[in-house]
KEBA-175670 format. One record per residue (C-alpha): residue in one letter; y, x negated, z. Coordinates in nm, 4 decimals. Example, Ala and Ser with C-alpha at 12.3 -4.5 7.8 and 13.67 -1.06 7.14 Angstrom:
BEGIN
{node A; {-0.4500; -1.2300; 0.7800}}
{node S; {-0.1060; -1.3670; 0.7140}}
END
This chain:
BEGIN
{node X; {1.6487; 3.7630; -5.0391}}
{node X; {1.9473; 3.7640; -4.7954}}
{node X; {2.0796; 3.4135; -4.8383}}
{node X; {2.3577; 3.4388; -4.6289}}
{node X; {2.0972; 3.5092; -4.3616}}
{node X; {1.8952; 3.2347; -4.4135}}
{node X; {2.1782; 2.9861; -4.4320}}
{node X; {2.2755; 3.1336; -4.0696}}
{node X; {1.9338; 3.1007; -3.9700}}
{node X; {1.9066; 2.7648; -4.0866}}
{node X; {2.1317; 2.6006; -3.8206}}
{node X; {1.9822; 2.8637; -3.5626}}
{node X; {1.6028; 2.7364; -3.6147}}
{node X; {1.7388; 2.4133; -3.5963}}
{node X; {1.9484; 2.4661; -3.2211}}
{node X; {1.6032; 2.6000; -3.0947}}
{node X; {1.3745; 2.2918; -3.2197}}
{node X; {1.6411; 2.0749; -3.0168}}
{node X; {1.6920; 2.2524; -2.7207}}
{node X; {1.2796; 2.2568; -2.7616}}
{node X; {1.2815; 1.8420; -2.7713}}
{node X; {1.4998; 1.8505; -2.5008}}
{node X; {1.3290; 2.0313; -2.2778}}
{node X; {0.9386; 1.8920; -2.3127}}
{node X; {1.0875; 1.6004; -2.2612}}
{node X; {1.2738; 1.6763; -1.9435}}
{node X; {0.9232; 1.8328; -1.7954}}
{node X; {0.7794; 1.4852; -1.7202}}
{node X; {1.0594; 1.4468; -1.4788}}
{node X; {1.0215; 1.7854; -1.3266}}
{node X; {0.6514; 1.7319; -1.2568}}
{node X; {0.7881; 1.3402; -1.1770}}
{node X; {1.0217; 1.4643; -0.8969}}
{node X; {0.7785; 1.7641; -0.7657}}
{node X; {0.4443; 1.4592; -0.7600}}
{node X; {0.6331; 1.2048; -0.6029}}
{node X; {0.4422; 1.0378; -0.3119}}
{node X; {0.6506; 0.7261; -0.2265}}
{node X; {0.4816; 0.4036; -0.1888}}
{node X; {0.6107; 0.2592; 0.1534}}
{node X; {0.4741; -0.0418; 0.3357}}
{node X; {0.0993; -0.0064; 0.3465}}
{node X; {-0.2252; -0.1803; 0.2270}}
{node X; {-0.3875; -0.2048; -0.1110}}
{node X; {-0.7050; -0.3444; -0.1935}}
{node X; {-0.8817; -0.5545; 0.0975}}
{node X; {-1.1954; -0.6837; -0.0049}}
{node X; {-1.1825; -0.9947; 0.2141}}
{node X; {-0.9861; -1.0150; 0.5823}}
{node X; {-0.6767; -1.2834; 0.4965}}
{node X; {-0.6228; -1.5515; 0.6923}}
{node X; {-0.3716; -1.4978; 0.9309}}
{node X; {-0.0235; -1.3150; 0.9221}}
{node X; {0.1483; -1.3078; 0.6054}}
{node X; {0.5069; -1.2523; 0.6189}}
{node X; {0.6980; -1.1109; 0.2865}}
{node X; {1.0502; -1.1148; 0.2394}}
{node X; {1.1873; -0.7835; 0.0583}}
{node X; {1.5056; -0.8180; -0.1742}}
{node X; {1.5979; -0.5135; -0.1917}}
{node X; {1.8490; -0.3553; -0.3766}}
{node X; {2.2036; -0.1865; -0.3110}}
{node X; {2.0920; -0.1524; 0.0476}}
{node X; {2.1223; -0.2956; 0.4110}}
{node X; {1.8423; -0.1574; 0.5475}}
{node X; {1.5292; 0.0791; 0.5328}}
{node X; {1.7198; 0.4089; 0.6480}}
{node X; {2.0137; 0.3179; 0.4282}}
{node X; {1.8496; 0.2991; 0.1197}}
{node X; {1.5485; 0.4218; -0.0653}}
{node X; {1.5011; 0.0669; -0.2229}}
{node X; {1.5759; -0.1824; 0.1212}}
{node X; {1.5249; -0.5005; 0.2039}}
{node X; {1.3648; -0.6578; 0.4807}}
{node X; {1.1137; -0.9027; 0.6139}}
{node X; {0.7472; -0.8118; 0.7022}}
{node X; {0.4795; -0.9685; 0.9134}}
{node X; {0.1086; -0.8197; 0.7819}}
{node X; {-0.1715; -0.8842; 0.9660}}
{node X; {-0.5872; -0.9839; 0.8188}}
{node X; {-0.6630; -0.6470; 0.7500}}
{node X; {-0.3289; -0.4937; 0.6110}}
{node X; {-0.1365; -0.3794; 0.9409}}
{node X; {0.2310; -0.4103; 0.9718}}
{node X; {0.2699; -0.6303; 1.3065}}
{node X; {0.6329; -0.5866; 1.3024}}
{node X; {0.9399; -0.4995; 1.0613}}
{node X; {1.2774; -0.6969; 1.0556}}
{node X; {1.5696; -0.5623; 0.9151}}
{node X; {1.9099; -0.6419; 0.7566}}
{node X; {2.2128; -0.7272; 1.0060}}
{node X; {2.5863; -0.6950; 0.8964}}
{node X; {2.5631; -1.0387; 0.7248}}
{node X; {2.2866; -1.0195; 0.5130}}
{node X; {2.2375; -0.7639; 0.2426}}
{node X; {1.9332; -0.9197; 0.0436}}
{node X; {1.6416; -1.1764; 0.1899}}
{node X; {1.5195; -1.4302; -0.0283}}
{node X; {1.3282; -1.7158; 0.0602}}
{node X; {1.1343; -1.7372; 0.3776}}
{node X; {0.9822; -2.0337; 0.5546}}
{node X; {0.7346; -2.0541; 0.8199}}
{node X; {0.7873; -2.3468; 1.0633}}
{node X; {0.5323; -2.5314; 1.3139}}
{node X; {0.7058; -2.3534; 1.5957}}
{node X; {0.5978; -2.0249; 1.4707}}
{node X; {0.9657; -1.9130; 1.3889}}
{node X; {1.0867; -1.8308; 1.0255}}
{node X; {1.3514; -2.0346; 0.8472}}
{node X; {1.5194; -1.7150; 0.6950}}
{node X; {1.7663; -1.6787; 0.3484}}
{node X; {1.9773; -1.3845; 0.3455}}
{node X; {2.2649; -1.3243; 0.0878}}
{node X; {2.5784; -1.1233; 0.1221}}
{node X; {2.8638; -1.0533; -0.1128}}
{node X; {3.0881; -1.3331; 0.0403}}
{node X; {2.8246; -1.6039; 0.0808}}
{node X; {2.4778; -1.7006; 0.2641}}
{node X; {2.3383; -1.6684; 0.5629}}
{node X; {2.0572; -1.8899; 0.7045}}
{node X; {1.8948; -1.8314; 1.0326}}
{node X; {1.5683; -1.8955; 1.2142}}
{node X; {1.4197; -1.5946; 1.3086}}
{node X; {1.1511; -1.5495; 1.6186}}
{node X; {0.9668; -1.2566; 1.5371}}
{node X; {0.7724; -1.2615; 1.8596}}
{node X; {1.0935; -1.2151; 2.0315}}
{node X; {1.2347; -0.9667; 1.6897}}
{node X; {1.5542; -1.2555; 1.7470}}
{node X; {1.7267; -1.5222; 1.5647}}
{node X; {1.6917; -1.8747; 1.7448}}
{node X; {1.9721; -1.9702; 1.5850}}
{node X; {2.2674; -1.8759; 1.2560}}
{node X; {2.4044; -2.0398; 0.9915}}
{node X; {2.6807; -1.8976; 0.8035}}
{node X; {2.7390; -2.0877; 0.4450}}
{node X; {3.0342; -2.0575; 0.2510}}
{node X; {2.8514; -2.0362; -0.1222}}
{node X; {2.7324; -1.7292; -0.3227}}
{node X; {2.3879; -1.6186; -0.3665}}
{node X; {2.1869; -1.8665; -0.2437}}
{node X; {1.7831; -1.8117; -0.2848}}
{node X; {1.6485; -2.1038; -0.1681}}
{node X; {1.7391; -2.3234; 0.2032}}
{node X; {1.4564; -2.5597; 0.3702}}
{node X; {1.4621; -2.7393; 0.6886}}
{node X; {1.3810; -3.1397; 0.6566}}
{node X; {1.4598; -3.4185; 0.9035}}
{node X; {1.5070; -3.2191; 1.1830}}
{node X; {1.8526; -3.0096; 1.0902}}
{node X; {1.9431; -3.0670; 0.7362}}
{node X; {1.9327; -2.8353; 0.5283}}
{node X; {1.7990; -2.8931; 0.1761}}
{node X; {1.9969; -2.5908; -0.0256}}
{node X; {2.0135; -2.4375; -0.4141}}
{node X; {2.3042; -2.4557; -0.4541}}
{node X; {2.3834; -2.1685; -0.7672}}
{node X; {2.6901; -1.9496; -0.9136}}
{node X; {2.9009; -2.2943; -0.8158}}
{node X; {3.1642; -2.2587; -1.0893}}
{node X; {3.5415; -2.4719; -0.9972}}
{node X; {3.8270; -2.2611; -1.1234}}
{node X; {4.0596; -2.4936; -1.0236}}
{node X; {3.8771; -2.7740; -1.2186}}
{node X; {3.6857; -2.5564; -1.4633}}
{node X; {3.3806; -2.7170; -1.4192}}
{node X; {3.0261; -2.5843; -1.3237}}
{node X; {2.9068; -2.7744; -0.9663}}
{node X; {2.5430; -2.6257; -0.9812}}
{node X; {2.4058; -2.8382; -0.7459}}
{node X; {2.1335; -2.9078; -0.4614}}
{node X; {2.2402; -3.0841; -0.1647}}
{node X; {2.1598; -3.1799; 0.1870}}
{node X; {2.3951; -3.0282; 0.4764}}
{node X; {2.3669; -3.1977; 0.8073}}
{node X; {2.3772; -2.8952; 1.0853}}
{node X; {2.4235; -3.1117; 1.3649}}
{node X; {2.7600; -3.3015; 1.1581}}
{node X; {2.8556; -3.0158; 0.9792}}
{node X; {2.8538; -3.2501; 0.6788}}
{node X; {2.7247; -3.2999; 0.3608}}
{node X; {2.5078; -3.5822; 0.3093}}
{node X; {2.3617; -3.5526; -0.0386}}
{node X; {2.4143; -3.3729; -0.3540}}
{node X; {2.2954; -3.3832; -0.7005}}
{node X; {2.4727; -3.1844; -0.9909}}
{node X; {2.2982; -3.0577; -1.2718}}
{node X; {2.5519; -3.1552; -1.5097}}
{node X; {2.4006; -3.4627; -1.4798}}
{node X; {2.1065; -3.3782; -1.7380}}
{node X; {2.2233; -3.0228; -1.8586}}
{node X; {2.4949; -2.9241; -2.1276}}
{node X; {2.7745; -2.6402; -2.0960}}
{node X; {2.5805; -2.4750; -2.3535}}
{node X; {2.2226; -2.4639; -2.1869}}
{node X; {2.1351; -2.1828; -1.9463}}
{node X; {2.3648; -1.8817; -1.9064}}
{node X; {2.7088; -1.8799; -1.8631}}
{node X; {2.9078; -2.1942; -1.7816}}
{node X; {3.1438; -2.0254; -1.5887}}
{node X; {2.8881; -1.7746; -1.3860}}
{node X; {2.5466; -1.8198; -1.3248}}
{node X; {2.4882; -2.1128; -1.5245}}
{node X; {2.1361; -2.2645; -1.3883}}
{node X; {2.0231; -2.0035; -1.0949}}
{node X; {1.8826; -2.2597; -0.9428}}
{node X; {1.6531; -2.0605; -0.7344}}
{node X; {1.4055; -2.3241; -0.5658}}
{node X; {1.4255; -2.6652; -0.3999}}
{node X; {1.1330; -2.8686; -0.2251}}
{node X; {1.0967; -3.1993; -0.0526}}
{node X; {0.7783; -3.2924; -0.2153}}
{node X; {0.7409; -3.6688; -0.0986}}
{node X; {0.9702; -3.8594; 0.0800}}
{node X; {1.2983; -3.8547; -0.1422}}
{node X; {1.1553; -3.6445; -0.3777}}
{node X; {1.2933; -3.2801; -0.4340}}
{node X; {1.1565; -3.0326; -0.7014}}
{node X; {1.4296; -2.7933; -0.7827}}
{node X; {1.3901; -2.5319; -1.0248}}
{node X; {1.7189; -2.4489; -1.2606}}
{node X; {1.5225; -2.0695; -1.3222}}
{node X; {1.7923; -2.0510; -1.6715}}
{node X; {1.7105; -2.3906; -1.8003}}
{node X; {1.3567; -2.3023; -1.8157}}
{node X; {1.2462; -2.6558; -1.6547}}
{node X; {1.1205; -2.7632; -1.3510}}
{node X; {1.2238; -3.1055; -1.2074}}
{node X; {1.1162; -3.3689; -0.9669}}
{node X; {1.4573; -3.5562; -0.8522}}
{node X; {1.4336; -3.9258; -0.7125}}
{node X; {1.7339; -3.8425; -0.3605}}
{node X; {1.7848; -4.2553; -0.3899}}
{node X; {1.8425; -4.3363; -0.7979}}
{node X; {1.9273; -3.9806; -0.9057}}
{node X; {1.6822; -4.0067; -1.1571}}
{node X; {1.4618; -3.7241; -1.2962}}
{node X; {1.1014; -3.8267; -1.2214}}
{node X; {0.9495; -3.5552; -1.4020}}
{node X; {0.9895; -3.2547; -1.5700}}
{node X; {0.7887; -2.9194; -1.6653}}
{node X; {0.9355; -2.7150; -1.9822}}
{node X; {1.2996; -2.7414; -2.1672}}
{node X; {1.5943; -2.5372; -2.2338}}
{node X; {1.4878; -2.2852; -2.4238}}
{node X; {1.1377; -2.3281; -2.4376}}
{node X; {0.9712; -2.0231; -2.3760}}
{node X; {0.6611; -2.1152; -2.4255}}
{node X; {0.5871; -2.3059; -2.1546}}
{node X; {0.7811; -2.1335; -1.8470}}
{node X; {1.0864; -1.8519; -1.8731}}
{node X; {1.3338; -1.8088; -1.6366}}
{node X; {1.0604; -1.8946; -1.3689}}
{node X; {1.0820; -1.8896; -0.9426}}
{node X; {0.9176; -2.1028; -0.7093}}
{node X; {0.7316; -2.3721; -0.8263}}
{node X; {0.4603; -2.5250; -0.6067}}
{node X; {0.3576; -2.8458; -0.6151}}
{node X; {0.0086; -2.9920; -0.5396}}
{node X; {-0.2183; -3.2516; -0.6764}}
{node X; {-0.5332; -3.2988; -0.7508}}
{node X; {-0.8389; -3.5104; -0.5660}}
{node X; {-0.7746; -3.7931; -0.7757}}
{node X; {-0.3762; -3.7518; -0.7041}}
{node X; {-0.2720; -3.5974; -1.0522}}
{node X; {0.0635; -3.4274; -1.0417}}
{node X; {-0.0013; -3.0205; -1.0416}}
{node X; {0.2892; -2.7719; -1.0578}}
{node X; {0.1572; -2.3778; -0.9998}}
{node X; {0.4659; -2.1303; -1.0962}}
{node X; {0.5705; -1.8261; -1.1486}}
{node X; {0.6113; -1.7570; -1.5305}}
{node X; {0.8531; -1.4807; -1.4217}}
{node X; {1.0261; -1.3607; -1.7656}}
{node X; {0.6760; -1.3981; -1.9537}}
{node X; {0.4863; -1.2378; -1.6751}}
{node X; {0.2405; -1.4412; -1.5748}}
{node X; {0.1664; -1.7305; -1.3325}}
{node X; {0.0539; -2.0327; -1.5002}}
{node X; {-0.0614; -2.4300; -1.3757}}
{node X; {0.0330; -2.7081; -1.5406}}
{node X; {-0.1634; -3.0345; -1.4743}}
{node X; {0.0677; -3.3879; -1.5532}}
{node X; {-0.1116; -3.5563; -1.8687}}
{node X; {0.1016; -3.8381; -1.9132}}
{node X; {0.4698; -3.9791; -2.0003}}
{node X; {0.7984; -4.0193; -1.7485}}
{node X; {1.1327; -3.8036; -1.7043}}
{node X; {1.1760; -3.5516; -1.9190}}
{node X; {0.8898; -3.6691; -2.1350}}
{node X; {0.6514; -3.5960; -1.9142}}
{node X; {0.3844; -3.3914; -2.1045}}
{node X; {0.1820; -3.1349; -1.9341}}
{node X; {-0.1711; -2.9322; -2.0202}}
{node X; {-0.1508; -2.5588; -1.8719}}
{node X; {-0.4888; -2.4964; -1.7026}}
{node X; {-0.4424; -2.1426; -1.5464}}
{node X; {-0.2755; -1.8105; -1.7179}}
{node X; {-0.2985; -1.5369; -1.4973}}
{node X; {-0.1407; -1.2224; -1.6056}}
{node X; {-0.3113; -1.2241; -1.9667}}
{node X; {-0.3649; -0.7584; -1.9232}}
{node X; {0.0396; -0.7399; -1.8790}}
{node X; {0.0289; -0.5798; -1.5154}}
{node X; {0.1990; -0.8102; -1.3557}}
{node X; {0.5740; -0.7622; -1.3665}}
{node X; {0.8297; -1.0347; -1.2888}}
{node X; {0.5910; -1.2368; -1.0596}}
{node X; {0.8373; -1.4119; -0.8410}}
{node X; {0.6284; -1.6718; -0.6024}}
{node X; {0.2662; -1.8491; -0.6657}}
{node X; {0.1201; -2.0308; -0.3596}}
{node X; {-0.2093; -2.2279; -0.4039}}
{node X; {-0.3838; -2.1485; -0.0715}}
{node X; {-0.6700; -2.3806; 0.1250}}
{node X; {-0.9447; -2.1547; -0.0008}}
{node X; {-0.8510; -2.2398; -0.3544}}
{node X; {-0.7093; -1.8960; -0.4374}}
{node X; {-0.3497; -1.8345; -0.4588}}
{node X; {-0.0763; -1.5919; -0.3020}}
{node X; {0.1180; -1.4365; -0.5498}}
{node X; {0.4069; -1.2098; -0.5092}}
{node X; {0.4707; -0.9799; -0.8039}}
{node X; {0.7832; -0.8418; -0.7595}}
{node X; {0.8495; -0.5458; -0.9476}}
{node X; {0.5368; -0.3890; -0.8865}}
{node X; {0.6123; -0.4777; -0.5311}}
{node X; {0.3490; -0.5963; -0.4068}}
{node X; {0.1758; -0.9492; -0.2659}}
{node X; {-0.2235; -1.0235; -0.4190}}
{node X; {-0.4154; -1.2693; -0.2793}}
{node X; {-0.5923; -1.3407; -0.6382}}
{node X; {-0.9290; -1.5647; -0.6650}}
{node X; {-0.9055; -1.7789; -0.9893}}
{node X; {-1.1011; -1.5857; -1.1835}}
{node X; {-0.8047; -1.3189; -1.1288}}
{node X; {-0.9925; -1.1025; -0.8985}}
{node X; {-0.7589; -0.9447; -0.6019}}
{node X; {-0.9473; -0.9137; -0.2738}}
{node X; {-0.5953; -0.8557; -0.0446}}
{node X; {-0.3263; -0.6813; -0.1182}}
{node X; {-0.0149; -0.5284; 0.0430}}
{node X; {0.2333; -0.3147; -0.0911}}
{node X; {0.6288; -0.3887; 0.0212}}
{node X; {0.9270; -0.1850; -0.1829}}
{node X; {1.1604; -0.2880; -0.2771}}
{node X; {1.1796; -0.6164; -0.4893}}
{node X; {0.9065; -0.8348; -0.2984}}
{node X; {1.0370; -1.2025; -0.3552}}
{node X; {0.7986; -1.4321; -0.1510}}
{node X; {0.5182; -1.4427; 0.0733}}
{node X; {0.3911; -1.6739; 0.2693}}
{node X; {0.0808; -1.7026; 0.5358}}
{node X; {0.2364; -1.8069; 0.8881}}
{node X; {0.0072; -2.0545; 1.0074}}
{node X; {0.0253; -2.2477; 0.6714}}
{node X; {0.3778; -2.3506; 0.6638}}
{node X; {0.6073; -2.3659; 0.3774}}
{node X; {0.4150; -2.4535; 0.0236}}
{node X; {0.0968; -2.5146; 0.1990}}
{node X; {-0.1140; -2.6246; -0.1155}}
{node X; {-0.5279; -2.6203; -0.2043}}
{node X; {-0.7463; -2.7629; -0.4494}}
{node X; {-0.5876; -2.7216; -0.7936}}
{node X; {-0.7705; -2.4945; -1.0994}}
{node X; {-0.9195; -2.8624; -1.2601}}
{node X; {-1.0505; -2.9354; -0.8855}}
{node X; {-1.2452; -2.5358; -0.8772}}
{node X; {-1.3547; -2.5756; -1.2438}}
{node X; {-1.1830; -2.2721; -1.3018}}
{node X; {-0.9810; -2.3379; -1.6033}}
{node X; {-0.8624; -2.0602; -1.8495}}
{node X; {-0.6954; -1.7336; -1.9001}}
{node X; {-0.7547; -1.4392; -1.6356}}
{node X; {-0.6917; -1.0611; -1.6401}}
{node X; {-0.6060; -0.9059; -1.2807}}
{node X; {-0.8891; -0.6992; -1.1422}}
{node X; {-0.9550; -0.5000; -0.8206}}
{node X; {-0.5984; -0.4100; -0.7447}}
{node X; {-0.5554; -0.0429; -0.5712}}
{node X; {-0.2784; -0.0219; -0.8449}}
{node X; {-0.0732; 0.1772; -0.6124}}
{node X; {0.2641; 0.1482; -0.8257}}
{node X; {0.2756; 0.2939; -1.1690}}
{node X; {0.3562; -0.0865; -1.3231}}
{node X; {0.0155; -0.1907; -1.1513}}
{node X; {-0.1786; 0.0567; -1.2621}}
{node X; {-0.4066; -0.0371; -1.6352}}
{node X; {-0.1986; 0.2231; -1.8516}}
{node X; {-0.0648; 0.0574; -2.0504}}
{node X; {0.3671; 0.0220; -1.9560}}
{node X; {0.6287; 0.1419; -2.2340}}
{node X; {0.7203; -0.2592; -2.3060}}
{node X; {0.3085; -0.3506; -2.3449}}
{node X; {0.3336; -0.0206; -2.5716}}
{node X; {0.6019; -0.1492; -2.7786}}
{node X; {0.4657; -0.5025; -2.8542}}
{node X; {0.1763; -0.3448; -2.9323}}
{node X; {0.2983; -0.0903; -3.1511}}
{node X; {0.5451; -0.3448; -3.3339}}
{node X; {0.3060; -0.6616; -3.3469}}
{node X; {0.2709; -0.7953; -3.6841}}
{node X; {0.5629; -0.6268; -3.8407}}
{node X; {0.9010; -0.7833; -3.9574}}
{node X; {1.0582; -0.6721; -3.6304}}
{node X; {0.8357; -0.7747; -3.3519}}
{node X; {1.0597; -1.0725; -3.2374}}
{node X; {1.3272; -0.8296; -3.1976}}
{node X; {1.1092; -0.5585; -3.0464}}
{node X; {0.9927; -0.8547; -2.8013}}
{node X; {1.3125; -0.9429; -2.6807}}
{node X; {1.3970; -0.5673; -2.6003}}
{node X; {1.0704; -0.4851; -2.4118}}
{node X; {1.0860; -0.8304; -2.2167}}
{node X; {1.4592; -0.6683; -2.0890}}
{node X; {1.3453; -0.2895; -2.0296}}
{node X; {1.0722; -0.4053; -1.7997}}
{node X; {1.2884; -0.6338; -1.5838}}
{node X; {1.5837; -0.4171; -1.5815}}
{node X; {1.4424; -0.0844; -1.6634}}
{node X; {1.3030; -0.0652; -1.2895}}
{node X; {1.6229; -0.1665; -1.0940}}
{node X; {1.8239; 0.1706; -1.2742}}
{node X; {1.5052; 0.4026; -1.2454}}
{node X; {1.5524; 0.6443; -0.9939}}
{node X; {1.2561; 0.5500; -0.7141}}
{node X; {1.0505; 0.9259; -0.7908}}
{node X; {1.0623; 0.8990; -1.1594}}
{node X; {0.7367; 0.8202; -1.2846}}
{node X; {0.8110; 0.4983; -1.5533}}
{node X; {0.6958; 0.6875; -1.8534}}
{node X; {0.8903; 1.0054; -1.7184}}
{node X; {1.1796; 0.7646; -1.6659}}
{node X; {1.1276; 0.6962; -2.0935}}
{node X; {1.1234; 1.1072; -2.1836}}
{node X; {1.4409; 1.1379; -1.9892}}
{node X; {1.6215; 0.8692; -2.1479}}
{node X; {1.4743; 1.0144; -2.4471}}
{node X; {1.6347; 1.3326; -2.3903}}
{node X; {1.9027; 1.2242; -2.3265}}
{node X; {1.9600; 1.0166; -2.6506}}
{node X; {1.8403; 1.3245; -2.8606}}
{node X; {2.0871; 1.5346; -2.6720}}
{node X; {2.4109; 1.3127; -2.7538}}
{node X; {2.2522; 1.2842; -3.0961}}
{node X; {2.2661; 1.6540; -3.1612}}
{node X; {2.6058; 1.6782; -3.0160}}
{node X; {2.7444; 1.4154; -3.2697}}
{node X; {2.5625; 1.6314; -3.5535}}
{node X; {2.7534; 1.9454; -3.4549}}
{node X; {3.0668; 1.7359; -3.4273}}
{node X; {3.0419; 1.6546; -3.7396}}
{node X; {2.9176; 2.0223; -3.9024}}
{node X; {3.1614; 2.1634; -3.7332}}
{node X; {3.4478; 1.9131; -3.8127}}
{node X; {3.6834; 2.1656; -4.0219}}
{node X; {3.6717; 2.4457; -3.7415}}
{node X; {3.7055; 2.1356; -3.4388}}
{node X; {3.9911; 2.0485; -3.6534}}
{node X; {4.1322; 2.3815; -3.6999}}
{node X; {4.1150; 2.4684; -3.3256}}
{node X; {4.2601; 2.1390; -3.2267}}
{node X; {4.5507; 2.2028; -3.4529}}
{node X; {4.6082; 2.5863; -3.3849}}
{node X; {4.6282; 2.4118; -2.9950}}
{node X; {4.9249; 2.1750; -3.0529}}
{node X; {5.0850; 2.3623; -3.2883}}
{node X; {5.1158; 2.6447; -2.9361}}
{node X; {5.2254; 2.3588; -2.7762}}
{node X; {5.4610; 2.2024; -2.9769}}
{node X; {5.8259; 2.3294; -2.9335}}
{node X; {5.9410; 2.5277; -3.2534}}
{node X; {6.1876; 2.3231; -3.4492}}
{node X; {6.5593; 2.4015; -3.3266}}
{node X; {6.4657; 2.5407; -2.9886}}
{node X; {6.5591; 2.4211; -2.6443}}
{node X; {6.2029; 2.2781; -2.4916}}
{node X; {6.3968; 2.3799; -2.1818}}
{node X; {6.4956; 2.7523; -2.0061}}
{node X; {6.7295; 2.8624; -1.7818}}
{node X; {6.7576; 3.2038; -1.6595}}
{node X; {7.1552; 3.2087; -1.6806}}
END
């Protein structure tokens, strides 16, 4: 036997089985990018006619507007049966919409962030104008409602003091007609530096605020993980839903919506955003932050619903839900059946049926008799995320449940499918989107082998360079032709 052959063949074999790897994972992507059919504005499943317009507001990411980017933002109006009745897009000072608003003149009360601060306007859409603009002078606001005529009632997030060195998170009341402030409550109040994320960034994110009685505002603190009534007169927290921390009741969540129940018992419906699902909590007893709560819905138990960012209860007892990353808005019976649906890349954030106004309410889950845990059914699944393969994070818990890791593996698959889909490129296929990263790790891998292997000859070469370079001992480094 030739050894010396074998040894060279050896390292040859090997070459080939990566380059192999490399490229059967790489196909997906190939057949990704040559399959693509891009998901635009259009219908899904309509089993029953909604009632009325429904307008959706479209985050939208790194992009002013649909011809500007392949993931825009914008605001729809979409009529019973699924048609787009009109299309508003980003001016020069907005970049993403947030929360929208409908209000009894038929207008929208419209968020829109920028890099330098917020912009709040009230939009006509039967005349495609604004009515009138606010420009405010604080970063990243999601959340502005109309009360008393002009005042604002704003989430206030992202509020850190430099000069002071203190974190004003805040809601507050701004008077458009004064150009004052007339109210403001700080979360430092009932939250320490160390709850939340950071102190000196995006400490609560508050995301949501509500007038919910008369000088009573829910806010919702999404990094806190609590929910909380706030008395405008004593400063007092009247309730609460969930803790700092507390994952197990609601995660990083967006929009609560409050209703009650025929005998007047305190219901919150949310979306569970970071444990995707949306859940209802029905007020058992206790005050403050010791209120205690039973959870009587959990929609979302199949894992297709990703990052659910708004849950309105509607009149008819089922409830408008806005699931974000799969970008799309389900009306969803209790039971979890979806019988409308319309599709709205990129980043859906709220919806919101015209005629019913902001947070319209309906009877709660106790009121239908509808209590428990519901799969999603009859969605077209028209996004990969939506559709009942299972997605790389399900695969992962699944995979890892039960062993000595699974907390870990947990944590990581909650992050890849709320960040993975923001860096995907918009024709890679999610599970293509995996190979290629997969690739891509075996392919640095492999380099850092041969690195190594090859670490006398690298060295070798890298000396033989310098030493060419290096001036010989004694010699002038410089020349003259004299």
């Amino acid at each position: 036997m030739d050894w010396d052959s074998l040894e060279l063949t050896r390292p040859l074999a090997a070459r080939l089985c990566v380059v192999a790897l490399v490229a059967a994972l790489l196909v997906p992507s190939g057949v990704s990018a040559l399959t693509h059919e891009p998901v635009e504005l259009q219908k899904g499943a309509i089993d029953e006619a909604a009632n009325g317009t429904t307008v959706i507001a479209v985050q939208g990411f790194k992009g002013r507007g649909q011809n500007s980017s392949k993931k825009p933002a914008r605001l729809v109006g979409v009529g019973p049966e699924g048609d787009l009745e009109w299309n508003y897009e980003p001016k020069e000072d907005v970049t993403w919409f947030y929360d929208v608003d409908p209000l009894d003149d038929g207008t929208l009360l419209v968020v829109g962030a920028r890099t330098d601060g917020t912009t709040v306007f009230k939009y006509d859409p039967d005349t495609n104008s604004r009515v009138w603009t606010e420009r405010l002078d604080i970063h990243d606001t999601h959340d502005v409602d109309l009360i008393n005529g002009d005042q604002l009632l704003i989430a206030n997030m992202r509020n850190y003091n430099e000069t002071t060195g203190t974190n004003n998170d805040r809601i507050f009341v701004y008077n458009r007609t004064t150009g004052e402030t007339e109210w403001e409550y700080r979360f430092e109040r009932i939250y320490d530096r160390g709850d939340g994320g950071s102190y000196t960034g995006d400490w609560t994110h508050v995301n949501d605020v509500d007038k919910i009685g008369e000088g009573r505002y829910m806010a919702s603190p999404r990094n806190m993980d609590e929910v909380v009534v706030i008395n405008r007169s004593t400063k007092e927290v009247e309730l609460s839903l969930g803790a700092p921390g507390d994952h197990s009741v609601i995660y990083e969540q967006h929009n609560p919506n409050y209703i009650e129940s025929e005998d007047g018992t305190p219901t919150v419906v949310v979306a569970d955003s970071e444990n995707d699902r949306v859940v209802e909590y029905e007020y058992a007893g206790g005050e403050g932050r010791n209120a205690t709560w039973e959870r009587t819905w959990n929609l979302g138990v199949d894992g297709n619903l990703n990052w659910p960012r708004d849950a309105d209860r509607l009149p008819n007892g089922n409830t408008l839900v806005t699931d974000s990353l799969n970008h799309r808005v389900m009306e969803v019976t209790p039971e979890g059946e979806v019988v409308w649906e319309y599709y709205a890349p990129w980043g859906t954030y709220e919806a919101e049926r015209m005629h019913l106004g902001d947070e319209p309410g309906g009877p709660t889950i106790a009121d239908q008799d509808a209590e428990g845990a519901y799969a999603l059914n009859g969605s077209a699944a028209l996004t990969p995320g939506a559709t009942e393969r299972a997605t790389f994070a399900s695969w992962l818990r699944n995979t890892f449940a039960g062993t000595p890791i699974s907390g870990q593996v947990d944590s990581f698959a909650e992050r890849w499918a709320h960040v993975a889909p923001w860096v995907r490129p918009v024709w890679m296929d999610p599970w293509a989107f995996v190979a290629f990263l997969g690739a891509a790790v075996v392919t640095l891998g492999w380099t850092g082998a041969e690195a190594v292997y090859h670490r006398r000859w690298i060295g070798g070469r890298l000396r033989a360079g310098y030493e060419r370079l290096r001036p010989s001992d004694g010699a002038d480094s410089t020349r003259s032709d004299d």
